[in-house]
C-alpha positions, 0 to 999 in steps of 0.5 A: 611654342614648347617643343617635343623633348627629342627622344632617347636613344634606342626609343624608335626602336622600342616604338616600333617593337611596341607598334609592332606588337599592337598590330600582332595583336590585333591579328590574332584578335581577328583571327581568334573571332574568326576561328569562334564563327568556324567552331560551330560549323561542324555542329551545324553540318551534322544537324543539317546531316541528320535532317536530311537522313530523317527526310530521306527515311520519311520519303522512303517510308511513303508508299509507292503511288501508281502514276497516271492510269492509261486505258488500252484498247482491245479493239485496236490492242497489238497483234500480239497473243501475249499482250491480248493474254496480258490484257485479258489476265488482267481483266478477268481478275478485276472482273471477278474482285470487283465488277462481279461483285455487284449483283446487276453485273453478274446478271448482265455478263453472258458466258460468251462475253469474250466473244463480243469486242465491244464488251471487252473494250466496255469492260477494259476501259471501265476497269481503267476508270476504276483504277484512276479512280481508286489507285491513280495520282489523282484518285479521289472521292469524287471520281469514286462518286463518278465512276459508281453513279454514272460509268458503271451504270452506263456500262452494264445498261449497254451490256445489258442491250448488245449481249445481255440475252446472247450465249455460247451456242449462239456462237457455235456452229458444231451440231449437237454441241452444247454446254452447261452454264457454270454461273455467274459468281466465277466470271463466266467463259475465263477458260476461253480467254486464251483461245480468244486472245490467239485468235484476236491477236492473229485474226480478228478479222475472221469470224471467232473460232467455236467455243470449246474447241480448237479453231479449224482453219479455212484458207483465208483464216489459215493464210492469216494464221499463217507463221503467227499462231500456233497448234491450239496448245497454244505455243507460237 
């Protein structure tokens, strides 16, 4: 059995520089290719940087959809003149954009429609319907369909039975008091909407006051008045 020729002096040493060395290297190899995988982060977080900027244009571009419609009710509406005038406002507008663009819809709505609660609540909830069906969350052609064959027909065939044939005199009862239609194309009797929102937002329980005037208090309805409306300009 040949032996290893015994080593030289100093070569241990020289061995372990060499292994030394090796090793170093193998290092810097290691972290060399590490360093390779660092090199395109940044280009990879300025891509994902940009995308997310272009998303956040592209949302900020989308229009605005209103949220879920929610119909109030006029005839349990608060007993508050500047919600029933709010809820008032904006009926007369929709009326006279929409509803009074249709021509049974201006035959059926008399002059003295605010005088009559469930024509308000038929009209109020109608414009709501309306709304869900052309700006809400879920509009949709076929809650356009709905509305225009089944609820706006239904409305004005019941408007047309509770106060098609009724009128401002009907609810008057100053003698000699008398007014001339202005037509059907404005919404009729608007002028009287804030009278009627006082009176409705303090005494709905009271008969309505007469059209065109300011009302005239009895005890009961001035108890009921009383602190919560004031002079008929209207201020509180």
């Amino acid at each position: 059995m040949s032996r290893r020729p015994p080593r030289q002096p100093g070569g241990d040493e020289e061995f372990a520089r060499v292994e030394a060395l090796a090793g170093l290297a193998r290092e810097v190899d290691g972290l060399r290719r590490h360093l390779e995988a660092l090199v395109a982060v940044p280009e990879r977080v300025d891509d994902l940087a940009r995308t997310v900027a272009q998303l956040a244009d592209a949302v900020s571009a989308m229009p605005a959809r209103p949220g879920p419609t929610v119909a109030p009710t006029w005839l349990t509406a608060p007993a508050d003149s500047e919600a029933t005038g709010q809820l008032l406002a904006e009926l007369t507008d929709w009326l006279h954009a929409v509803f009074m663009r249709y021509p049974d819809g201006v035959a059926v709505l008399p002059e003295c429609w605010l005088w009559h609660p469930d024509a308000v609540e038929e009209l109020l909830w109608l414009m709501h319907a309306w709304r869900a069906a052309y700006q809400g969350r879920g509009a949709s052609v076929q809650l356009a369909g709905d509305w225009h064959d089944r609820q706006r027909p239904g409305v004005v065939r019941r408007l047309r039975t509770s106060v098609g044939s009724c009128s401002r005199e009907r609810h008057q009862t100053r003698a000699g008091w008398n007014t001339t239609p202005q037509g059907a194309v404005p919404v009729p009797g608007a002028d009287a909407a804030h009278l009627i929102a006082r009176w409705w937002a303090g005494a709905r329980d009271q008969p309505a006051p007469e059209p065109d005037q300011a009302p005239q208090p009895g005890p009961r309805l001035r108890d009921a008045l009383d602190g919560r409306i004031g002079p008929s300009n209207g201020t509180r």
